[in-house]
mmCIF entry with sequence, helices, sheets and N, C-alpha, C, O atoms, coordinates in Angstrom:
data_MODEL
# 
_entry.id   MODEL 
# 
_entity.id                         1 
_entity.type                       polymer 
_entity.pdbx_number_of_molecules   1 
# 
_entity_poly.entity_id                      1 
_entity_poly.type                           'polypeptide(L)' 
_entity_poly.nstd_linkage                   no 
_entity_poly.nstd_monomer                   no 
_entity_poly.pdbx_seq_one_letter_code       
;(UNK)(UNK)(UNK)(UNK)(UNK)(UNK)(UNK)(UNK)(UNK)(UNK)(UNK)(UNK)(UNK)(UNK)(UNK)(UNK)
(UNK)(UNK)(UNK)(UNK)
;
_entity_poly.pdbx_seq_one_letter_code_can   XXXXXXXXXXXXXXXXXXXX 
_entity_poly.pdbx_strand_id                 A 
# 
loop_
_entity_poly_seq.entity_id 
_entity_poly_seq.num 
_entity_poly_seq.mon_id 
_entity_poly_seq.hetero 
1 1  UNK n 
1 2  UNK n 
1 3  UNK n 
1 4  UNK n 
1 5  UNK n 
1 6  UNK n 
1 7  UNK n 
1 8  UNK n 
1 9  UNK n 
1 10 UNK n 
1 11 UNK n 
1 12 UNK n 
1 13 UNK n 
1 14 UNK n 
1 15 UNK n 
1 16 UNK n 
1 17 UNK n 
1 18 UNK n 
1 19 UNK n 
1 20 UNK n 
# 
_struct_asym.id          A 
_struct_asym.entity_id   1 
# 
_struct_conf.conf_type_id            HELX_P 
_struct_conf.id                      HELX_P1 
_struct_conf.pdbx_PDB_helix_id       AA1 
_struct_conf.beg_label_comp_id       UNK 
_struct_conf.beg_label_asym_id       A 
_struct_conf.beg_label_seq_id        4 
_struct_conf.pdbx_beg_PDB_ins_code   ? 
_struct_conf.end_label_comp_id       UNK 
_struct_conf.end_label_asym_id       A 
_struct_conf.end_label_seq_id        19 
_struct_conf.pdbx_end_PDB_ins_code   ? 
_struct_conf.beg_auth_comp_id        UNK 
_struct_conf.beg_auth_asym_id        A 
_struct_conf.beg_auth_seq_id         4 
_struct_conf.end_auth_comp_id        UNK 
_struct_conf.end_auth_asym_id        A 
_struct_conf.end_auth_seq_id         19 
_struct_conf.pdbx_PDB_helix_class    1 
_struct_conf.details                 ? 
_struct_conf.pdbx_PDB_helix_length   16 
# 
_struct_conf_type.id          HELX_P 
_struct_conf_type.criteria    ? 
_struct_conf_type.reference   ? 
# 
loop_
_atom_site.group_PDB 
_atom_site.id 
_atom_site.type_symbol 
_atom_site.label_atom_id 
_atom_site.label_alt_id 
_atom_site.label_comp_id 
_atom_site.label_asym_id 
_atom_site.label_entity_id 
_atom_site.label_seq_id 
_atom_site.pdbx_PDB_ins_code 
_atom_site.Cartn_x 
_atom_site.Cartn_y 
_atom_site.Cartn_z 
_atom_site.occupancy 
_atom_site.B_iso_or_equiv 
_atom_site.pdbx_formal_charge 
_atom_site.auth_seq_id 
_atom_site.auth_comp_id 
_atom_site.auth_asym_id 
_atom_site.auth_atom_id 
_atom_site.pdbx_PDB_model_num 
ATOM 1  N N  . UNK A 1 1  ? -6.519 21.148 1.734  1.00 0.00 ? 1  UNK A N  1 
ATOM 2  C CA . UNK A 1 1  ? -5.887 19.818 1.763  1.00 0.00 ? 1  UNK A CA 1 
ATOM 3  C C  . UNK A 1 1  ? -5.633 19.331 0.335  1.00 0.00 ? 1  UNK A C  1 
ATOM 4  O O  . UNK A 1 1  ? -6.489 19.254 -0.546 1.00 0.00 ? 1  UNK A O  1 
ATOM 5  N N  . UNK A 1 2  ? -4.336 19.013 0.228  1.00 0.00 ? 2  UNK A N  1 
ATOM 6  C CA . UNK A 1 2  ? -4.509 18.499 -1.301 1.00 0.00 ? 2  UNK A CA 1 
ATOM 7  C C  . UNK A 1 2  ? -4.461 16.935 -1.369 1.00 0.00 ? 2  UNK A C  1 
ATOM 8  O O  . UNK A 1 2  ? -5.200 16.198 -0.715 1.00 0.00 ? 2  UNK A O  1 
ATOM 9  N N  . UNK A 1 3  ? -3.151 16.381 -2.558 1.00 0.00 ? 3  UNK A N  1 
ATOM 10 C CA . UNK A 1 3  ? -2.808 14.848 -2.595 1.00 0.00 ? 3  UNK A CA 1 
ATOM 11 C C  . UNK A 1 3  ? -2.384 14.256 -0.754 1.00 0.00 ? 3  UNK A C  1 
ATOM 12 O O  . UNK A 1 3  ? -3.039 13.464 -0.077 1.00 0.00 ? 3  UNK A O  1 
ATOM 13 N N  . UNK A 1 4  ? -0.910 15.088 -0.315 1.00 0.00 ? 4  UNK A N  1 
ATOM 14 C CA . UNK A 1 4  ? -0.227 15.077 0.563  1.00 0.00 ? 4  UNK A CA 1 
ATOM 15 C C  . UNK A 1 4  ? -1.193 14.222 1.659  1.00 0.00 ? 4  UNK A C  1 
ATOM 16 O O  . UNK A 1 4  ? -1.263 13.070 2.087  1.00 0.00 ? 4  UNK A O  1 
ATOM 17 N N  . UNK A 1 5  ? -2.198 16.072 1.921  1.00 0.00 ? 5  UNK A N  1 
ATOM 18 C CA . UNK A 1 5  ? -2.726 15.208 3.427  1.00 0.00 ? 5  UNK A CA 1 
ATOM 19 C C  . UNK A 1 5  ? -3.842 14.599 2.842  1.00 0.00 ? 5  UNK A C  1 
ATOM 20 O O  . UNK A 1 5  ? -4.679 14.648 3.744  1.00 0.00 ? 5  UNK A O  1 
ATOM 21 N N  . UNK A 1 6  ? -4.491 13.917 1.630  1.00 0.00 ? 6  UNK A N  1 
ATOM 22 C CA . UNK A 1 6  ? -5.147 12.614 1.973  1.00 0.00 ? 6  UNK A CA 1 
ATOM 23 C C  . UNK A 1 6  ? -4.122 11.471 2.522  1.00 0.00 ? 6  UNK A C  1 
ATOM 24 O O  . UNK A 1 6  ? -4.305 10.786 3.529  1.00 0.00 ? 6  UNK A O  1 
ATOM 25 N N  . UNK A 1 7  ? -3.300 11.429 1.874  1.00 0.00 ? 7  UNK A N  1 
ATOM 26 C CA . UNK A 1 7  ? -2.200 10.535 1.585  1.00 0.00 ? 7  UNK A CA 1 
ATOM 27 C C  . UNK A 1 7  ? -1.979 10.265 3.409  1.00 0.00 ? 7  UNK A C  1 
ATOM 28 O O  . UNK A 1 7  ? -1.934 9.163  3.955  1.00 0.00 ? 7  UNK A O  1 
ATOM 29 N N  . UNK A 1 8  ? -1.911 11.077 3.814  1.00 0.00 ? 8  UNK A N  1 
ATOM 30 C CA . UNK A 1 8  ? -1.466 11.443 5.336  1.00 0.00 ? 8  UNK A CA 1 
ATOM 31 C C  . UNK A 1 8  ? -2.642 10.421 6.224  1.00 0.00 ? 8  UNK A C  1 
ATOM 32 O O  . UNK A 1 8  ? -2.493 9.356  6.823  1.00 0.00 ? 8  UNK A O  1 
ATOM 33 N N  . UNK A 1 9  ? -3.504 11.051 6.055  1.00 0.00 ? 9  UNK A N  1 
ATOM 34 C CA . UNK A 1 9  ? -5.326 10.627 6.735  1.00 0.00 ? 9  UNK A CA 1 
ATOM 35 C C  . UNK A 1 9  ? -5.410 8.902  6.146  1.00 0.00 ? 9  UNK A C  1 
ATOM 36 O O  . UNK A 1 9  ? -5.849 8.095  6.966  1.00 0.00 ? 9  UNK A O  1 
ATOM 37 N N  . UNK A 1 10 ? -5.168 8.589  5.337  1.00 0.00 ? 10 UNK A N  1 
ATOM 38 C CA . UNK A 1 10 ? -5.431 7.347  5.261  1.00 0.00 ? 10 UNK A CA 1 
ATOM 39 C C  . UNK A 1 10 ? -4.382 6.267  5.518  1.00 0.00 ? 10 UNK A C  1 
ATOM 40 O O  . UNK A 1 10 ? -4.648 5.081  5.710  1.00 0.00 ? 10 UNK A O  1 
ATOM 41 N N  . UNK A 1 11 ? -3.301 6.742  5.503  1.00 0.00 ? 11 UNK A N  1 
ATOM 42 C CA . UNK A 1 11 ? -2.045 6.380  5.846  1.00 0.00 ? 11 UNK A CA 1 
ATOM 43 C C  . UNK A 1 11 ? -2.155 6.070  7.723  1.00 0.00 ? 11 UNK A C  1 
ATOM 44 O O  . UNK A 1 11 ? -1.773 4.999  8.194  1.00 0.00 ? 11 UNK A O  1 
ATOM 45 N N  . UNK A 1 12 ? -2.669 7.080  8.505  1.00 0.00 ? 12 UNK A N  1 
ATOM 46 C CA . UNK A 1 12 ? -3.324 7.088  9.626  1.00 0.00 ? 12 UNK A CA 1 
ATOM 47 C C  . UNK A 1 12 ? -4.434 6.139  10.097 1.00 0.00 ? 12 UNK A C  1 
ATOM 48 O O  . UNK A 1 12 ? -4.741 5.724  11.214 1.00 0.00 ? 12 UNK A O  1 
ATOM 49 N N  . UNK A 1 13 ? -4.821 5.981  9.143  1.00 0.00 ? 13 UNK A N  1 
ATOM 50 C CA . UNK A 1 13 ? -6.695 5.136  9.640  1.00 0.00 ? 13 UNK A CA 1 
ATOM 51 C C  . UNK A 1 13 ? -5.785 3.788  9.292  1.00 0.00 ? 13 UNK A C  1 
ATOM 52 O O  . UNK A 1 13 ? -6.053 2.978  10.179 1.00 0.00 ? 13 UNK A O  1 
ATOM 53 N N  . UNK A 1 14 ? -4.750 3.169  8.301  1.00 0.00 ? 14 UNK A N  1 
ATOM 54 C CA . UNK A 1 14 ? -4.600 1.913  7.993  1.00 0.00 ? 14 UNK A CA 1 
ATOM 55 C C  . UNK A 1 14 ? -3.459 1.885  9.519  1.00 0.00 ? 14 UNK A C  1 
ATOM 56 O O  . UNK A 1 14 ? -3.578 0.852  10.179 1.00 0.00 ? 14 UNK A O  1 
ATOM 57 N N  . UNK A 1 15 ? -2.546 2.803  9.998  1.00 0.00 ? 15 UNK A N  1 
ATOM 58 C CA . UNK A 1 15 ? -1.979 2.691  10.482 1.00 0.00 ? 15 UNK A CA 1 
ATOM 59 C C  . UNK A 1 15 ? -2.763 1.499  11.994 1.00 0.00 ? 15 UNK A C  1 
ATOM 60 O O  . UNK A 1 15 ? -2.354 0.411  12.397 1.00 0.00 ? 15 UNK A O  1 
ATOM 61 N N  . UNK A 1 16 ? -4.056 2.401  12.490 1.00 0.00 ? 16 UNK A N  1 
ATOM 62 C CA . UNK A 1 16 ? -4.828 2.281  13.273 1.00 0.00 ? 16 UNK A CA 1 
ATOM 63 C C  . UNK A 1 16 ? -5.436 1.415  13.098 1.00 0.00 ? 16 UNK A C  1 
ATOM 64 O O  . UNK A 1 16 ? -5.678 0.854  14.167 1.00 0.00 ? 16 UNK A O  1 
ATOM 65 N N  . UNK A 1 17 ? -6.019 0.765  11.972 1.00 0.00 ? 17 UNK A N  1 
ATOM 66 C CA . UNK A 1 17 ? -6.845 -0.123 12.059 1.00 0.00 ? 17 UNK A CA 1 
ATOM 67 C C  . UNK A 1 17 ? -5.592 -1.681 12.467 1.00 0.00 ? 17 UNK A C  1 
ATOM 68 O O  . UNK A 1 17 ? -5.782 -2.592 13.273 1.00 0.00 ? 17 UNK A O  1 
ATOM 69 N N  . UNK A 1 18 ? -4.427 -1.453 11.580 1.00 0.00 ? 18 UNK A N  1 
ATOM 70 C CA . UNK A 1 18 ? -3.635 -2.361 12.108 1.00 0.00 ? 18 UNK A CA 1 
ATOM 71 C C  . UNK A 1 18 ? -3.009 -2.684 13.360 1.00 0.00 ? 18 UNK A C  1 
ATOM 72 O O  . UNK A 1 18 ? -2.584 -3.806 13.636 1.00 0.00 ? 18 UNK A O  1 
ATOM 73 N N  . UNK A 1 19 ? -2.958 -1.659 14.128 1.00 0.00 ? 19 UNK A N  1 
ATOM 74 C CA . UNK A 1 19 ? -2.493 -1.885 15.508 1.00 0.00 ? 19 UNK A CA 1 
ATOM 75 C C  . UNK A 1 19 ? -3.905 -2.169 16.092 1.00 0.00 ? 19 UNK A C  1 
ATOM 76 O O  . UNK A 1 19 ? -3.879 -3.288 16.604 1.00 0.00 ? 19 UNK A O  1 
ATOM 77 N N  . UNK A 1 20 ? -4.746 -1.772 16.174 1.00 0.00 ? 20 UNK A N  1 
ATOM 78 C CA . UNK A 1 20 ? -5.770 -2.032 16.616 1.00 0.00 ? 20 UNK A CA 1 
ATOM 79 C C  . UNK A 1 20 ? -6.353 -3.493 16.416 1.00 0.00 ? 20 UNK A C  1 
ATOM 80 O O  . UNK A 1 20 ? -7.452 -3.788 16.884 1.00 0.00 ? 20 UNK A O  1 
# 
């Protein structure tokens, strides 16, 4: 995993925490 998929994974969790 490099920059990309952190970038990806946290991009995900803010996604989630906001719809949520």
């Amino acid at each position: 995993m490099g920059i990309t998929g952190m970038i990806y994974v946290v991009t995900m969790v803010f996604l989630l925490i906001v719809l949520i």
